[in-house]
C-alpha positions in Angstrom: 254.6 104.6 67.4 252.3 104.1 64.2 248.7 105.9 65.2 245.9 103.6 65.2 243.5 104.0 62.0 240.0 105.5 62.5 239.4 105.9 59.4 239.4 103.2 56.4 239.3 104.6 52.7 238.9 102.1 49.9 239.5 102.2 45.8 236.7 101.4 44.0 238.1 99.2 40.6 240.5 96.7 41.9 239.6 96.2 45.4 235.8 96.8 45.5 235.3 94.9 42.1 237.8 91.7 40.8 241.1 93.1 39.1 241.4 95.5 36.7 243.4 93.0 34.3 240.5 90.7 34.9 237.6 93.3 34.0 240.2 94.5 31.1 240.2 90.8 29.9 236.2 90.7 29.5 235.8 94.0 28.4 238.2 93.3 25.1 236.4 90.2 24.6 233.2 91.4 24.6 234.1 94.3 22.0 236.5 92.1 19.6 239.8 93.7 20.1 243.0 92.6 21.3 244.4 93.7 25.0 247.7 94.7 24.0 245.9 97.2 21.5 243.5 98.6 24.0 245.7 99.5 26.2 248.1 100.8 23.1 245.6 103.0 22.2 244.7 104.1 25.9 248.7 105.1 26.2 248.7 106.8 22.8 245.6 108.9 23.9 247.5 109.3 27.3 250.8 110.5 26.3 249.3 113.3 24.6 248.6 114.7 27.7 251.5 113.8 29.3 249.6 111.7 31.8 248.7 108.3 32.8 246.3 106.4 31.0 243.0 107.0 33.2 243.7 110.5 33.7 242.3 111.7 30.3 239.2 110.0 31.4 239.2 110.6 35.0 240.6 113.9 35.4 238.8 114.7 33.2 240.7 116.0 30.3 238.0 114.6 27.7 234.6 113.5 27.7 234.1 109.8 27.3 233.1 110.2 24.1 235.7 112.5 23.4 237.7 109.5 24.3 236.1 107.1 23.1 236.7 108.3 19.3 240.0 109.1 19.4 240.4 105.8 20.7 238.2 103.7 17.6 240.7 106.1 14.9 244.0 105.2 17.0 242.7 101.6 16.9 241.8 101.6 13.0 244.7 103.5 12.2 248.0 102.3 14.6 246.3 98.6 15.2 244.1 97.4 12.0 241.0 96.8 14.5 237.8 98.3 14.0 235.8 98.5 17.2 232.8 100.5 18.4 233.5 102.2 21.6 230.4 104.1 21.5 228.8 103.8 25.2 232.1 103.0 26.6 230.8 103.3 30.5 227.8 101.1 30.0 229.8 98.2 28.5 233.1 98.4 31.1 230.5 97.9 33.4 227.9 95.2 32.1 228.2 92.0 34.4 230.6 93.6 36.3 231.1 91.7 39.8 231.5 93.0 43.2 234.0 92.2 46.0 231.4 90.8 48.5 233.9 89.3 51.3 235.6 93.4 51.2 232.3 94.8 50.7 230.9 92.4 54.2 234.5 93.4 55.8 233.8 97.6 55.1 230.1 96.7 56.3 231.4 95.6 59.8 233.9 98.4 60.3 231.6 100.9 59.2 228.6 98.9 62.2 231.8 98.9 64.8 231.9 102.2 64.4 235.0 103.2 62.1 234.9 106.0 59.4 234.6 104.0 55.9 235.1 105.9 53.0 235.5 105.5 49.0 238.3 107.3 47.5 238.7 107.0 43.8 239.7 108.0 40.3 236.6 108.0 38.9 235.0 108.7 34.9 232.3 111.5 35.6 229.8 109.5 32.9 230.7 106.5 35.4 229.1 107.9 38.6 225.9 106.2 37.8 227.1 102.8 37.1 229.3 102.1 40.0 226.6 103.6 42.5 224.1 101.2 40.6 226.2 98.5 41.9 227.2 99.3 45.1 224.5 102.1 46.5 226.9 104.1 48.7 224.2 105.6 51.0 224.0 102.1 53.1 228.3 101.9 53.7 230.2 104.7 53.1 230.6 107.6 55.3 232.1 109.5 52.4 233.1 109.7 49.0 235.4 111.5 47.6 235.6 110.9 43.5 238.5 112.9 41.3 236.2 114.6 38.7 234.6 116.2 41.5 237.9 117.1 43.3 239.9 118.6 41.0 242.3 116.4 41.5 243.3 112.3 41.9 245.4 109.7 43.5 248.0 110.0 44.1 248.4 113.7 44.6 249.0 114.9 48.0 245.8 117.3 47.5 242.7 114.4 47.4 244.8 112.7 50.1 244.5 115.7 52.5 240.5 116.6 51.4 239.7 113.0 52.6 241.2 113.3 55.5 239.3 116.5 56.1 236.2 114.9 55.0 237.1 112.3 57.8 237.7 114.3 60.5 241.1 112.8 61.6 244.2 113.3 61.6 246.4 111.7 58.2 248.0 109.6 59.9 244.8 107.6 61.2 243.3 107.4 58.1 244.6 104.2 55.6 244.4 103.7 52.1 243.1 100.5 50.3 244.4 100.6 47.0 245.5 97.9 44.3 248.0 100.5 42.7 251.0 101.0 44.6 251.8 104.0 43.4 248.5 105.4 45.1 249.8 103.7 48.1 253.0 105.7 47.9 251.2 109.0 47.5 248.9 108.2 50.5 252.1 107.5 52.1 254.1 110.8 51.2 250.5 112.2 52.6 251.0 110.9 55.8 248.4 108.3 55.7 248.8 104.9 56.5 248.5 102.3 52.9 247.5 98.8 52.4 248.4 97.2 48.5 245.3 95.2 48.1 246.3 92.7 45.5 244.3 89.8 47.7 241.0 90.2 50.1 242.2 87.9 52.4 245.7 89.2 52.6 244.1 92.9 52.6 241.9 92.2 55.7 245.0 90.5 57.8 246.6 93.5 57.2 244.1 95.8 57.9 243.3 94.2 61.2 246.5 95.2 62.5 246.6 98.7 62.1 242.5 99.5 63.4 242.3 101.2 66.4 241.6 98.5 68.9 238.2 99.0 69.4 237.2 98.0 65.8 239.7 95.5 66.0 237.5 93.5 68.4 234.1 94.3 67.0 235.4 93.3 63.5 236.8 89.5 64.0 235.3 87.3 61.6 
């Protein structure tokens, strides 16, 4: 029998903001350069490091602005685009919008009484911008972030400190994640995972694996 989950750990970009494609989308806009470049460049930067392409940044491996350079000459030089990537963090996340029906949804777990938690591969010159838009003093029990860790989604390692950091055991603890290969490592961690790729779809299946107590104090 599946436990019951205690303790609910959610992404941050993706699931607490609109989707990454989406904020991708804007962001290129905004700074005059293609998608298909950007991203190019982010796997040219990445493969250097035999890595994906946030864990240069999120690791970190680099600085942002470490980063942020080699990305403008890998633009200029592999792409014909010249674009100024100084201040990287500060633009990704200018007008930047929040999930507010999964933000209200984590507010009423955490009031029922349920461990709510942020778990995320996170840019350490980012800390200030994400907490500027959802102060996590007010709704989260716990963050865990990867430059601080050591270590990121989806390694078994920042699976088991959460669950440490929870105080359960892994299998009452789920994951929230739009990636599904971080629901797979949560998985391979012994945690319970829900593939957020829609709110509504995200809460229906979170309601059915919360202990029964939150269950009931959480209807909407």
């Amino acid at each position: 029998m599946t436990a019951h989950v205690r303790a609910v750990w959610t992404d941050y970009g993706g699931v607490l903001t609109p989707p990454i494609d989406h904020t991708m989308s804007i962001f290129c806009a905004r700074v005059g350069v293609r998608e298909d470049a950007f991203l190019g460049a982010m796997r040219t930067v990445a493969d250097a490091y035999g890595t994906d392409i946030m864990a240069p940044l999120d690791t970190p491996l680099m600085t942002e602005e470490e980063w942020s350079s080699e990305m403008e000459d890998i633009l200029r030089r592999d792409h014909d685009a010249s674009v100024d990537l100084s201040g990287f963090g500060e633009k990704w996340f200018t007008d930047r919008e929040t999930n507010e029906r999964w933000l209200d949804r984590l507010r009423r777990l955490k009031a029922a009484g349920a461990f709510v938690g942020m778990l995320s591969n996170m840019v350490p010159s980012w800390d200030r911008h994400w907490r500027r838009l959802i102060p996590p003093e007010e709704l989260f029990d716990a963050v865990v972030l990867s430059f601080e860790a050591g270590c990121r989604k989806p390694e078994q390692k920042i699976f088991d400190l959460a669950a440490d950091r929870a105080g359960v055991a892994p299998a009452e603890c789920v994951m929230v994640d739009d990636l599904a290969a971080n629901c797979a490592g949560a998985a391979e961690a012994g945690w319970q995972a829900v593939h957020f790729t829609d709110t509504a779809a995200a809460i229906d299946e979170l309601e059915h694996l919360l202990a029964p107590e939150y269950r009931a104090k959480t209807e909407v």
